[in-house]
N, C-alpha and C positions, 0 to 999 in steps of 0.2 A: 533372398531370405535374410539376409543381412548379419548372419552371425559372424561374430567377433572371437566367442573362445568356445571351449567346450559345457562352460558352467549352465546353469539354468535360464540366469539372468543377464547373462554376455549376450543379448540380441535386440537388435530395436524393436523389435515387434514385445515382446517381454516388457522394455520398458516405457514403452507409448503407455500400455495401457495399466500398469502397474502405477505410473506417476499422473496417470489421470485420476482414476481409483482414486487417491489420497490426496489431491486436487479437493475435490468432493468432499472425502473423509474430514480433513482439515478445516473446512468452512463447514463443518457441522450439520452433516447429510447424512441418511440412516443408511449403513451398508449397506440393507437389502435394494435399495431404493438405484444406490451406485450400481449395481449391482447389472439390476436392469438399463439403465446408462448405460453405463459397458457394453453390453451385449447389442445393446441397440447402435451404439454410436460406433462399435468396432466387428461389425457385424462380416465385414468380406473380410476379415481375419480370421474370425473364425471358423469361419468355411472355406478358406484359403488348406488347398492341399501341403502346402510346404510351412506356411505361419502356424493356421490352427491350431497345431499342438502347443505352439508357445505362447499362444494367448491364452489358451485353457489355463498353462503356467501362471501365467505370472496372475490373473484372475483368483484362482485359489490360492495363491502362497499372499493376496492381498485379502481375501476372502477368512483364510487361516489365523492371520496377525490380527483381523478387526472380530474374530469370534466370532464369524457369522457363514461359517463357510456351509456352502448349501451340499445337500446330498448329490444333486443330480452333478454337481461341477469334481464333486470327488472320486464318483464315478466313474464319469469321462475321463479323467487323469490316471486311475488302473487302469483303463481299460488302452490307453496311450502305452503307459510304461509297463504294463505284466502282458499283452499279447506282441510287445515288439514294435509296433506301430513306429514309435520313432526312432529306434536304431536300424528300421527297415528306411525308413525316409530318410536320413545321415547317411545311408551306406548310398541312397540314389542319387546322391548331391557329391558323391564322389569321397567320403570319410575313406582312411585305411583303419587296419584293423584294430591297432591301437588305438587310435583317437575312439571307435565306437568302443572298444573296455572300457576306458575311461570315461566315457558318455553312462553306460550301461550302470554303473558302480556309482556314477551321480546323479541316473534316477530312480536309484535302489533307494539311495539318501532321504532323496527331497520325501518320496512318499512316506519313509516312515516316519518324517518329518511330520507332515499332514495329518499319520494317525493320533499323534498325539496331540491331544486337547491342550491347547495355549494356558495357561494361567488366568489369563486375564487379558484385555485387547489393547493394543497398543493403544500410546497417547496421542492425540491429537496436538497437533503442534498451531501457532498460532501463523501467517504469512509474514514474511515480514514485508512492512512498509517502508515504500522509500518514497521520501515525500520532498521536491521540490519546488525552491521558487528559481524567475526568473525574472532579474530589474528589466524592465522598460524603458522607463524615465527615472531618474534621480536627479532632483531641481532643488538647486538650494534658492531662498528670497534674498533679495537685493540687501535685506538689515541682516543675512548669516546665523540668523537667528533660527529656522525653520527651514523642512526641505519637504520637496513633497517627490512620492516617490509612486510611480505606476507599477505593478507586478502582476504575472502569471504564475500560477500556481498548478503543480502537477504531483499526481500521487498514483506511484508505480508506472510513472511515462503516460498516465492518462488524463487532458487537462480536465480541472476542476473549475476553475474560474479567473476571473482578474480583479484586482482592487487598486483601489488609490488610497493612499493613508500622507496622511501629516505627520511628520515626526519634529520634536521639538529635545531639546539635550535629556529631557528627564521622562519623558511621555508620549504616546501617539495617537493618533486619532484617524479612526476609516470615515471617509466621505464618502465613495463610492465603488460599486460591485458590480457584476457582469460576465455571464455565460457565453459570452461573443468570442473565440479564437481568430487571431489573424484580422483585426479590423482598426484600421485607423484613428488613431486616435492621438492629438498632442496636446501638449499644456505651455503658458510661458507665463511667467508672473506679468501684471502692468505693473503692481508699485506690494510694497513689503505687505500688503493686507487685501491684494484682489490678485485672485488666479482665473488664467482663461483655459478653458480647456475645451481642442478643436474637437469635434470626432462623426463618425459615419452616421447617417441616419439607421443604418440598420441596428447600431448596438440598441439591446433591451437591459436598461437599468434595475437592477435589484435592488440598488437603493442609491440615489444620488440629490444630495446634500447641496445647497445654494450657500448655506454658512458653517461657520465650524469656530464656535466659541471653543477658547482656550486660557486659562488662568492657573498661576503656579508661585506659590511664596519664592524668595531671594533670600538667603539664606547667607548670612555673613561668613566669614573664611574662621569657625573655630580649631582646626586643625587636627579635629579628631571628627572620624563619620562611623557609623550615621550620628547624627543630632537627635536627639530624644528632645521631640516638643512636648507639652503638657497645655490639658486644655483648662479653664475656669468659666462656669458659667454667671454670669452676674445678670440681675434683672433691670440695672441700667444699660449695659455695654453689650449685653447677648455674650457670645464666645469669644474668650480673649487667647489668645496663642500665646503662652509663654515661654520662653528662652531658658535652658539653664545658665545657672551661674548667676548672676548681677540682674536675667534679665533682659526683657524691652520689647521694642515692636519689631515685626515682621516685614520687609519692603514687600509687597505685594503688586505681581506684573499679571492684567489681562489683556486679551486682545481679541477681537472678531474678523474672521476671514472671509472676504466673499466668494464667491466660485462665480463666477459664468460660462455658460455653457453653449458652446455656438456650433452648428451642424453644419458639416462642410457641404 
């Protein structure tokens, strides 16, 4: 039976099915709908001679809280607690006399509990997400200027995918993606502007990028950040980028990356 103390909800059977209930509730399922869920998916409990009555439990005090508590389940649970049924079944499982008053006096409780109409139904709460990465590869290029980085990506320990991205001191850029766990895959730079990158023939690419243009102003050391640029449009010179203070030009760095891709 597996109970733990004398309360309602001291037993695992109570709360298997109470914390499935609001599993459901919480990702925004109709109680009645759980309801059926329940019954269907915890079904030798509730025909279980010694659990049953605590499923019935925990069922209506979950039933009770979401405003949806059905007749036939409130039924069941007088007909548990006012003919004895479960301090007949506590006394078979070896209770003394004490423990069942105190059982007796805590299902007097809960049912008047039940007669009375909730307010209003409890909130639904939202799951929390726990969202991981995991580095792979982290490769800086021969000029230290750029790093490319492989990652797995997992949300609540279930993976999601993998990506490869550029990272640059101010900026990133994804080159490539992939539903494939567990497959081989490496990279090694040839020179500061071509990456090779080995990998299985089975990965299926969701998007993979042969180049990856990159461009970013150089910004002189004025000692206060950020820099407020200001743009000018002129119909000789198009957009001119201008500097506070005195002024001037902008040093402007771009560069084109190649990727190749070679299947081991």
């Amino acid at each position: 039976m597996g109970t733990w103390k004398i309360s309602i909800q001291s037993n695992d059977t109570f709360q298997d099915i109470y914390t499935s209930f609001f599993d459901h509730y919480n990702k925004g399922v109709n109680p009645e709908k759980i309801s059926e869920l329940i019954l269907n998916d915890f079904k030798q409990s509730f025909e279980d001679t010694e659990d049953g009555n605590n499923a019935y439990f925990a069922l209506a005090l979950a039933q009770w809280e979401t405003k949806s508590l059905n007749s036939k389940i409130i039924e069941k649970v007088k007909t548990i607690i006012q003919t004895g049924e479960d301090i007949r079944n506590w006394e078979s499982l070896g209770a003394d006399k004490a423990t069942l008053k105190k059982r007796e006096k805590i299902l007097t409780t809960f049912l008047a509990k039940l007669n009375l109409e909730k307010s209003k139904p409890k909130r639904r709460t939202k799951s929390k997400i726990d969202f991981q990465v995991i580095k792979l590869i982290d490769l800086r290029s021969p000029d230290g200027k750029k790093t490319f980085c492989l990652s797995e990506s997992f949300r609540n320990g279930v993976y999601v995918h993998t990506q490869g991205t550029f990272y640059w001191k101010s900026s990133g850029s994804s080159i490539l993606n992939y539903n494939n766990q567990n497959r081989n895959i490496r990279a090694k730079w040839l020179d500061h502007l071509t990456l090779e990158i080995t990998h299985d023939k089975e990965i299926v690419f969701g998007r993979k990028d042969k180049t990856c243009f990159h461009g970013e102003f150089i910004f002189p050391d004025m000692g206060v950040e950020p820099i407020e640029i200001k743009t000018k449009l002129t119909a000789e010179k198009g957009i001119e980028f201008i500097l506070p203070g005195n002024g001037g030009k902008i040093p402007y760095h771009s560069e084109e990356i190649k990727i190749n891709y070679i299947l081991i």
